[in-house]
C-alpha positions, 0 to 999 in steps of 0.5 A: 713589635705588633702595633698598638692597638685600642678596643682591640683594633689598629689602623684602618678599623680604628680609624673608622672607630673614632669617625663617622659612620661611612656608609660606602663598602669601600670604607666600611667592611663590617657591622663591628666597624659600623657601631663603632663609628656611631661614637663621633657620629652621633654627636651630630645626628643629636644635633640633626635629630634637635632641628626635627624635632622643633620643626615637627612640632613647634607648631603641632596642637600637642606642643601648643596646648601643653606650651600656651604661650607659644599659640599663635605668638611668632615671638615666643615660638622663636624663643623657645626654638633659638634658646637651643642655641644660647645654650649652644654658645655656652658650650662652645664658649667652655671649649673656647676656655677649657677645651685645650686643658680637658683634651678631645675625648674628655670634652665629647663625654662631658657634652654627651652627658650633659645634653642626657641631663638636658633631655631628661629634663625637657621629657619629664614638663607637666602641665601641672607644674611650670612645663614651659619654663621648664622646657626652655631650662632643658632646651638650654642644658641640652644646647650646652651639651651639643656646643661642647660636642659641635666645638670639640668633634670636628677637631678631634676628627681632624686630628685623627684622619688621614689627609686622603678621607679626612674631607670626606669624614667631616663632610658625613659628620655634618651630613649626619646632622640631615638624618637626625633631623629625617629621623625626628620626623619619622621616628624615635630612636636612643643614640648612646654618645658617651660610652665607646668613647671610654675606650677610644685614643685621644686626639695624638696631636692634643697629646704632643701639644701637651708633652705627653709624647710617649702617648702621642706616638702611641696613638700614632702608630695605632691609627696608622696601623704601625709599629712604633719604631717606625720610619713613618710613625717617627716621621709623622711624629716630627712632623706634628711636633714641628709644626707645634714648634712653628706656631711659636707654642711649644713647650706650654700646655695650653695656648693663651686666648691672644695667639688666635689674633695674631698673624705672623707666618702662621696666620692664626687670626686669618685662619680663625676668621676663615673658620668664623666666616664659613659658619656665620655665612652657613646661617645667614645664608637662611638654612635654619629658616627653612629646615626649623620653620619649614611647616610654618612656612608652608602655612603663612607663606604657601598657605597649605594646611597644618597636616599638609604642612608637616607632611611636605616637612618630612617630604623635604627632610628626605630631600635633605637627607639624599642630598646631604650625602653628595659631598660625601662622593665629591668633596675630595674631587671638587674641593672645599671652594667649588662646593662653597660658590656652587651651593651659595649660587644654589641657595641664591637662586632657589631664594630668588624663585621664592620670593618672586613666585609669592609676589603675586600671592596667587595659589598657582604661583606658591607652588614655584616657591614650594620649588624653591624651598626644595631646591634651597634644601638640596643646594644646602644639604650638599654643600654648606650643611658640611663644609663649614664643620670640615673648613674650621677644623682644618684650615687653623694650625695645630696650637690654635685649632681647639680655640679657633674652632671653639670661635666659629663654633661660637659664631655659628651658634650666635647667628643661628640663635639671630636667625631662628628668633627672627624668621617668624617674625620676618615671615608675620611682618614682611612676607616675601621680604623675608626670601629677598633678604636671603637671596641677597645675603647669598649673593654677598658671600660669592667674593668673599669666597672667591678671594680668600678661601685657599683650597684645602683638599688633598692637604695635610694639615701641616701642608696647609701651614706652608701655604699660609707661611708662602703667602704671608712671605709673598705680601712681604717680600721675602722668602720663596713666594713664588708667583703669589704675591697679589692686591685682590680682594683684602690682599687674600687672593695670595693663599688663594694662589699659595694654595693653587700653586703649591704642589701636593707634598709627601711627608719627606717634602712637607719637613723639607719645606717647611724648613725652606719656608722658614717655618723650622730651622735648619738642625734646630729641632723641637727643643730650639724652637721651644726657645725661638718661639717666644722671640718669634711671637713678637713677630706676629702682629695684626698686619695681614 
């Protein structure tokens, strides 16, 4: 029996169709190959190409002539800039109630269409009628668009890789975001979103969580390139659905809202908070300050002229675009937690120079913050531009994974809404103040990190449900902790050990442990479990 195929392709070619563009030979061996894996990527250059273009021209004559309001008023200029991410909330808080029920592809079609609505609106603003009302209507639609796309894609990337790529995937899916901005710059492109997705499998994991188990193995054997009937297409589906077992859930189609808060061996709400942490962190930490301000900075802060201004703004979305593709090289070699401490050092000292040249206020001293506006840009694109889409995605088990990305996804909006409103601001009123306040926060983030983000690299996502289960067994007591058991930093460092200590698994030795971890019983199988998982619920209480 041939393997399944979709759009006429399995296994190695299919995966790359419903990834993201792969820019290296090694993973991609032709055009047909390249076009197809626009289909996810695009969602995120659409995201990218939203921050340029605001960038560009927010401060442009053009846009202030045709907006008035926004002509020299630093409030309005950040409210008609962070109302995107309103609309952003919005659409990450559908996903959170819906996205279980519209599945993976379902999701990233409706939010396709509705960010062509958003954008359709946004054009068609005349001076004669109420433009700037209208713009911040079509800014808004479009922003639920991408919400549902940014809550949904990384997910459904997850879902469909292999362990040995899927780091490097999700780390070009949000390295994607630096050239859609590089593109607003320079030129005007049109991305079609939705339609490949028409031919596409939905996530096989979201099929198996939903009954629907026929299809699931379907999908299975086609992104691996496998017949149906075999030994590994079986195993990698008992797998799944084992670890849909273990998270107390089976046998419903969809999970309640109350599961992410609980603990237990699964450690849903530690793993959600993970995910939340990363991408609050990402924009605290003062990126859209600099990639949607960069012109105003420049003007207010350096004191460079408006054409001056824009020019260096493309200057540095190139910079940004370069260095956004170095995790694509590391990420699998230097692992999720090196990247997060070295771009937060990166990022701190880069505002440390910034705000140390521009107290002085001389011209030969804003050159050194020019410098250090560069270097922030690099540190972040290589680092915490990717890592927190790939953390969220991966780090939460099977049966929370859509909700708890939805979460972050939220959090993620909500502070960059916080922080796009307020840099004008901050940059009007206190100066250099503003680069302080942000080389602080950064600094904040190094223990955080440090203590509680385990190591994901090299795992498969039910690999990182036994080193969730050890830890949690190892602050009890009980169970085969190992050596993990600890008192660091909110007692998180025992992950951070479960994870260093547990040694790489096949997948012949991940349903092996997860039986000795406690995580599936010995000859109980899915069907017990779906009968176990309601008495193992009580279990899960808040107690980490």
């Amino acid at each position: 029996m041939a393997p399944p195929r979709f759009m006429g392709l399995t296994g190695r070619p299919l995966s790359l169709a419903v990834s993201i563009v792969a820019t290296t030979g090694k993973s991609l061996k032709s055009a047909h190959e390249f076009t197809l894996t626009l289909s996810v990527t695009s969602g995120f250059l659409l995201f990218g190409y939203d921050q340029g273009v605001m960038s560009g021209i927010i401060a442009a004559p053009a846009f202030t002539d045709l907006f008035t309001a926004t002509k020299g008023n630093s409030t309005m200029q950040g409210f008609v800039t962070a109302i995107y991410e309103i609309g952003c909330l919005f659409g990450a808080i559908f996903i959170l109630a819906f996205g279980d029920f519209l599945g993976r592809r379902r999701a990233i079609m409706m939010g396709g269409s509705i960010m062509i609505l958003g954008v359709i609106i946004q054009v068609t603003a005349e001076r004669t009628a109420t433009p700037l009302a209208q713009f911040i209507i079509g800014r808004t639609i479009t922003g639920v668009g991408n919400g549902i796309n940014t809550s949904t894609i990384p997910t459904y990337q997850a879902e469909c890789s292999k362990t040995s790529n899927r780091g490097l995937l999700i780390c070009i899916e949000g390295g994607i975001i630096a050239f859609g901005t590089l593109i607003a710059y320079w030129i005007i492109f049109a991305l079609v979103l939705v339609i490949p997705l028409i031919w596409l499998p939905e996530s096989p994991r979201w099929l198996l969580t939903r009954g629907r188990d026929a299809e699931g193995e379907i999908v299975i054997a086609a992104l691996r390139g496998l017949e149906m009937d075999s030994k590994e297409c079986q195993l990698q589906k008992q797998i799944i659905l084992d670890s849909i077992a273990a998270s107390g859930y089976a046998g419903r189609k969809g999970t309640p809202l109350k599961a992410v808060f609980t603990n237990g061996k699964p450690q849903h709400f530690r793993r959600m908070m993970l995910g939340v942490s990363s991408q609050i962190m990402q924009q605290v930490g003062g990126c859209n300050a600099v990639i949607y301000y960069f012109p105003i900075l420049f003007e207010q802060s350096i004191g460079q002229s408006p054409q001056i201004s824009l020019l260096l703004g493309g200057v540095n979305m190139i910079v940004y675009s370069i260095f956004a593709t170095v995790s694509w090289f590391i990420i699998e070699r230097a692992g999720r937690r090196k990247l997060f401490l070295w771009g937060t050092v990166g990022q701190c000292l880069s505002m440390v120079l910034v705000f140390s040249c521009l107290i002085p206020g001389t011209e030969a001293a804003a050159k050194g913050a020019a410098v250090g506006l560069f270097t922030y840009i690099a540190s972040f694109g290589a680092t915490w531009l990717p890592l927190p889409w790939l953390y969220p995605a991966e780090i939460n088990p099977i049966k929370t994974r859509q909700k708890a990305n939805a979460m972050s996804t939220c959090s993620n909006w909500l502070f960059n809404f916080l922080i796009v409103m307020i840099t004008p601001i901050m940059v009007s009123n206190i100066g250099w103040g503003t680069y302080l306040f942000f080389a602080v926060v950064n600094a904040c983030f190094l223990p955080i990190i440090y203590y509680t983000y385990p190591e994901t690299k090299q795992r498969s996502l039910e690999e990182i449900d036994i080193i969730f289960a050890k830890g949690w067994l190892a602050g009890r007591g009980e169970g085969d902790g190992g050596t993990v058991g600890g008192s660091g930093f909110w007692k998180g460092d025992r992950y951070v050990r479960a994870a260093r200590e547990l040694p790489f698994l096949t997948d012949e030795d991940v349903e092996v442990e997860a039986r000795r971890q406690g995580l599936v019983q010995d000859g109980e199988g899915v069907e017990g479990l779906r009968v176990r998982g309601v008495r193992d619920e009580e279990e899960k209480d808040l107690v980490v």
